[in-house]
Every structure is written in structure tokens, then in C-alpha cells.
N, C-alpha and C positions, 0 to 999 in steps of 0.2 A: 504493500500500500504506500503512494505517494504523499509526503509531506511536506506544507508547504510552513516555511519560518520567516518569520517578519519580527519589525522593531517598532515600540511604540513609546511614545514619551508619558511620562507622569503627567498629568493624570488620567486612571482610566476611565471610559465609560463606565455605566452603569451596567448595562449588559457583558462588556470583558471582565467586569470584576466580579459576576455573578460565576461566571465560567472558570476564573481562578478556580474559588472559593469551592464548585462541587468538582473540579483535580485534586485539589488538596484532599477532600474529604474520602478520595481513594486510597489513600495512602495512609497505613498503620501507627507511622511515625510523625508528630506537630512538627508542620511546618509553616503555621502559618505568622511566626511571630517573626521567622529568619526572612521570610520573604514578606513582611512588613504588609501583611494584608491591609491594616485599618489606616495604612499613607497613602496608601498606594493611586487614592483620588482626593489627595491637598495637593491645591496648586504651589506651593510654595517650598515643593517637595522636586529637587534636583534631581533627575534620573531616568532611566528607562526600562522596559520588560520588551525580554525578548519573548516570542510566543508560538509555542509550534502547534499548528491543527491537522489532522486529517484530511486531506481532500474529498474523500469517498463522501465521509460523514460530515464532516466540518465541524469535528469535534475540536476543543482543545486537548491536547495529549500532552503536552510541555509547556510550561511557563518558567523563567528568569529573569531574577527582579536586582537593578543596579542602581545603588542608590550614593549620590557623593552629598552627605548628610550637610555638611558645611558648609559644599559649595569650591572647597578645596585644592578637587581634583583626582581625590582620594577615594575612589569608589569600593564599597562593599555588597556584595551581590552571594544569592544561594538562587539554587534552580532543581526541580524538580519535573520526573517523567512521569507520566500513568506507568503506574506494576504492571499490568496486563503490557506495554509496549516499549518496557526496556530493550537492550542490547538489539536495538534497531537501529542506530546510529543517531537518535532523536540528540541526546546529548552532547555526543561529538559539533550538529547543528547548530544545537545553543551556545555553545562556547565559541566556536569561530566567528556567530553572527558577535557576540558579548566584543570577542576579541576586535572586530573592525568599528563598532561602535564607541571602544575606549579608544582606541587612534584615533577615530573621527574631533571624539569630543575633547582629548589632551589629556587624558587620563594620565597620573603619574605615579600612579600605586595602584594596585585592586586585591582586598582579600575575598577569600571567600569563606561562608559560613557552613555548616555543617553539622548537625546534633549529633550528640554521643550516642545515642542507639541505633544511628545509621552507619552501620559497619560498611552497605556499599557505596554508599555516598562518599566514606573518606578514600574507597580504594577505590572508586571513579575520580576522584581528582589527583590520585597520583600518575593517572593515564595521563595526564596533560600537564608532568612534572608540578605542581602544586604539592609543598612541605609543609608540617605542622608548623606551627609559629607562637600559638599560646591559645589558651582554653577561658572562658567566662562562665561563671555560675549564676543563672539566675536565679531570684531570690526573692521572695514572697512574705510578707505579714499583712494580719486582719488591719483593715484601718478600723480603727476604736475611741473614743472618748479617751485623751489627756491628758492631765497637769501638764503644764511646759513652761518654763524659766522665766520668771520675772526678772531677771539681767538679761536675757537675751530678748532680742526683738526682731521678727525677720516679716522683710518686709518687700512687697516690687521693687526690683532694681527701678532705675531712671534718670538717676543726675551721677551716680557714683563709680562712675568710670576709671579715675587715675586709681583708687581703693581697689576696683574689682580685680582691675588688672594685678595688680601688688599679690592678690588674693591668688590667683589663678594662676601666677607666674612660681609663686612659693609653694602651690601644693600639687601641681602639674608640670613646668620645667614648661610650658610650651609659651612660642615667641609672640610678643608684642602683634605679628601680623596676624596669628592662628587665633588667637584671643581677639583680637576687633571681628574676626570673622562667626565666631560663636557667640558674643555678642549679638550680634547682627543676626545669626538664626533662632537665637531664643525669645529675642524681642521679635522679630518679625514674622513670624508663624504662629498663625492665632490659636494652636492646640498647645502652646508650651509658656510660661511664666517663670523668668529669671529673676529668681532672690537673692535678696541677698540679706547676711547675718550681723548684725551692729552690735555691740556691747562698750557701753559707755562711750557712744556715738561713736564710734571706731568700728568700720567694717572688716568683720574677723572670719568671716565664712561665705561662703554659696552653697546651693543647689537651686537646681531648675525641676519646674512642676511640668509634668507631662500627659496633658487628659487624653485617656483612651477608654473610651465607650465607660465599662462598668470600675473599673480601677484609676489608679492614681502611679504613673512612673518615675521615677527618682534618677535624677543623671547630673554629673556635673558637681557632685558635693563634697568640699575641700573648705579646707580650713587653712589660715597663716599659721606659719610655724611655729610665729611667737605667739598664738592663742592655742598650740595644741597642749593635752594633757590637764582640760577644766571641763571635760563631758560637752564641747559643744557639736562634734559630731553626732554625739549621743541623744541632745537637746533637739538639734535642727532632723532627725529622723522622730522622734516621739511626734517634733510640730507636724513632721509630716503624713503620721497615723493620722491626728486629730482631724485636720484641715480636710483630711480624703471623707471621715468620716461627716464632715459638717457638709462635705458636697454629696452625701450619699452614694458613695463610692464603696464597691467589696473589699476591695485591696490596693495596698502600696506593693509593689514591684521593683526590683533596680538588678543591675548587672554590676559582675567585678571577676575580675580575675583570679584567676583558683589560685596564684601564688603569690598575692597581695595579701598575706597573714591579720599583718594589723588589722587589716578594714574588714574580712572577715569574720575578728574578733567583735571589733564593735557592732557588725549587721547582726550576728550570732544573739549578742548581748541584748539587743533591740527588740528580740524576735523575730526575726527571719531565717528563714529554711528555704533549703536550695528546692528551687522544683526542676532546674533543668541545666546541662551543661551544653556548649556550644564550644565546637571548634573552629579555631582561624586557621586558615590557610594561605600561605603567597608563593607564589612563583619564584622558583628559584631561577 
């Protein structure tokens, strides 16, 4: 049977994303958080899907989803076949079409994603040289009713720009331009809210709110070095139970990497449990 693959920019219709969403639901393994189903129609969402259909049927049988979240250049992308039409060469399609769309667009890096219970997924990307590179846990607590610190105060970012940066440069390492550019996507995409943490008016922490349907995501939360070791990590995830809970949200969510001990300790401490592992993958 003839397959025909094409490339579509974010975001999708209403109809391709209904077609997504029952592929995915063939498949034994979640994938629908890798391949970022609930963006995949925000205009304000950088990226593309590649899409393989049927001809006979005009089914979808393939979709890959590329996403350069910041705008960067930096793309991260997973891709998924129908079970019934693997080792057809559907994949080998989506990676070539993937491959002349990063050229097209200036791509300067691309990982790819992959979940830990997909043992063929990660032994399909090593057909097309793709090396492990590091792993992320994700991680889940009830949002619920709080106490939260009367010294601390967190609040929408907006005027506190030379602070955030100070903030983000001390608990991240990344440069003065990669920082104005994340900025610029948490303020600018009406699903995310970038805070930030004051105590005794001195901004000493971030994280960014991230609404998706029934839950509340957590990205971006770092602390100054000279405010760490007074529980404001620990403070600024409780606010974030609370806050999900007062939007009527199930749960707070966040990712971190499995060899980032500290910060595992303090999610640990919080109440959160891993519900899922994610592998990264790059080209060697």
C-alpha cells in the first residue's frame, strides 16, 4: 500500500488533530504528552508535524511532531507509527521528510523524545544513529488547599527584568540572549504565566504556570544562589499546589532530570511521584 507524507505547520486543524489523537489511541504506550497533543493548535506554538496517510484509505498511519519551544532553533520532536503498519518504511519517511524541514527552517540542534516503555522506539532511533543523551522524570502531585509563606510573595512577572535575568543566569548558566528569548515565550503565549518570587522586595526565585486542560505544569523554577537553603523552592511549589487548586485544576505536573539529585529531593519532599520517564536522544 502507497503512502503519501506531507508537512504541516502548527497549528493544526480541527479535523488533523482529531486524526492525531485516534493514532495515538492505537498504541499501548502514552504518547500523547511527547508529541505535545494539547499545542499542537496554539498559534504561538513554533513548529511542524510531519504526517503520513494511506492512500487506499486516507487514513493517518504516522504523525511527527517538531517543536523549537523558544523559538531558538532548537527543535524537539517524537513520532509515532500505527502497530498494525510498522517496519513498512512509514518511519524511515518521517525522519527524512523531519530531516529536510530542519534544513529548510535553520534548525541547529534537534532531540528526540522517547518513553521508557518503548523499547522499539529507542532501537528505531538508533537506525538513524540517534545516542542517548539524558532521561527526565515526570512528576505529579494532587493540587490541594495550602499555607504558603508570608515572607515570600510570588507574583506576575512585568517590570522585573535586570532581577529575573540575575535569577535565571544563577540557577540555569544560560546566556543573557537564551533568557530574553524565554522571557519573551512565557509572557507571550496566553497558556503560560511567568513569576516570579520576591522576599523583602528582592526577586529571589521563578517558575512559570503552564494551563493545560484539567492540570497545572510547572517549568522554569530556580532560585539565586544566595536565596538557596531557606525552603523557597519548597515554598514556591506548595504556592503552586494551592493556586492549581483555587483554578480547579487535578494536578500540578513538572519534569526534571533523573540525575539532578537535589531537585528530586525537594519534588520528592513536596509530594510528587514520578509517573513517567522520557528519553532524549541526538545525533551523533
Amino acid at each position: 500500500m502507497d503512502v503519501s507524507i506531507m508537512t504541516v505547520s502548527i497549528p493544526l486543524d480541527a479535523d488533523t488533530m482529531q486524526e492525531v489523537k485516534e493514532l495515538l489511541q492505537e498504541d499501548t504506550v502514552d504518547y500523547a504528552t511527547l508529541i505535545s497533543v494539547e499545542e499542537l493548535t496554539n498559534y504561538y506554538l513554533k513548529g511542524f508535524c510531519v504526517l503520513a496517510y494511506d492512500d487506499e484509505s486516507d487514513k493517518l498511519v504516522g504523525v511527527l511532531s517538531s517543536i523549537d519551544r523558544l523559538a531558538t532553533g532548537e527543535y524537539e520532536w517524537s513520532a509515532v507509527v500505527s502497530p498494525v503498519r510498522r517496519k513498512q518504511g512509514i518511519g524511515t519517511g518521517l525522519i527524512k521528510e523531519l530531516e529536510r524541514n530542519l534544513v529548510l527552517r535553520g534548525a541547529t540542534f534537534d532531540l528526540a523524545l522517547v518513553p521508557e516503555e518503548s523499547q522499539v522506539g529507542r532501537e528505531w532511533l538508533g537506525n538513524f544513529y540517534y545516542v542517548h543523551d539524558f532521561t527526565e522524570r515526570t512528576m505529579v502531585a494532587k493540587a490541594e488547599a495550602m499555607l504558603t509563606s508570608n515572607d515570600l510573595e510570588i507574583i506576575q512577572y512585568s517590570s522585573e527584568e535586570s532581577e529575573l535575568i540575575e535569577v535565571l543566569i544563577s540557577s540555569f548558566g544560560d546566556t543573557v540572549e537564551e533568557i530574553l528569548n524565554f522571557i519573551a515565550f512565557n509572557t507571550q503565549t496566553p497558556n503560560r504565566k511567568l513569576m516570579v518570587a520576591t522576599m523583602e522586595n528582592k526577586v529571589v526565585g521563578t517558575v512559570t504556570m503552564v494551563d493545560d486542560s484539567d492540570n497545572l505544569w510547572v517549568t522554569g523554577l530556580g532560585v539565586h544562589e544566595r536565596a538557596r537553603g531557606k525552603g523557597i523552592a519548597t515554598a514556591i511549589l506548595k504556592w503552586a499546589k494551592n493556586e492549581a487548586h483555587l483554578l480547579g485544576k487535578m494536578n500540578v505536573y513538572l519534569d526534571v532530570e533523573t540525575e539532578n539529585d537535589h531537585a528530586l529531593s525537594i519534588y520528592e519532599k513536596a509530594g510528587f511521584e514520578t509517573t513517567q520517564h522520557t528519553h532524549f536522544y541526538r545525533k551523533r
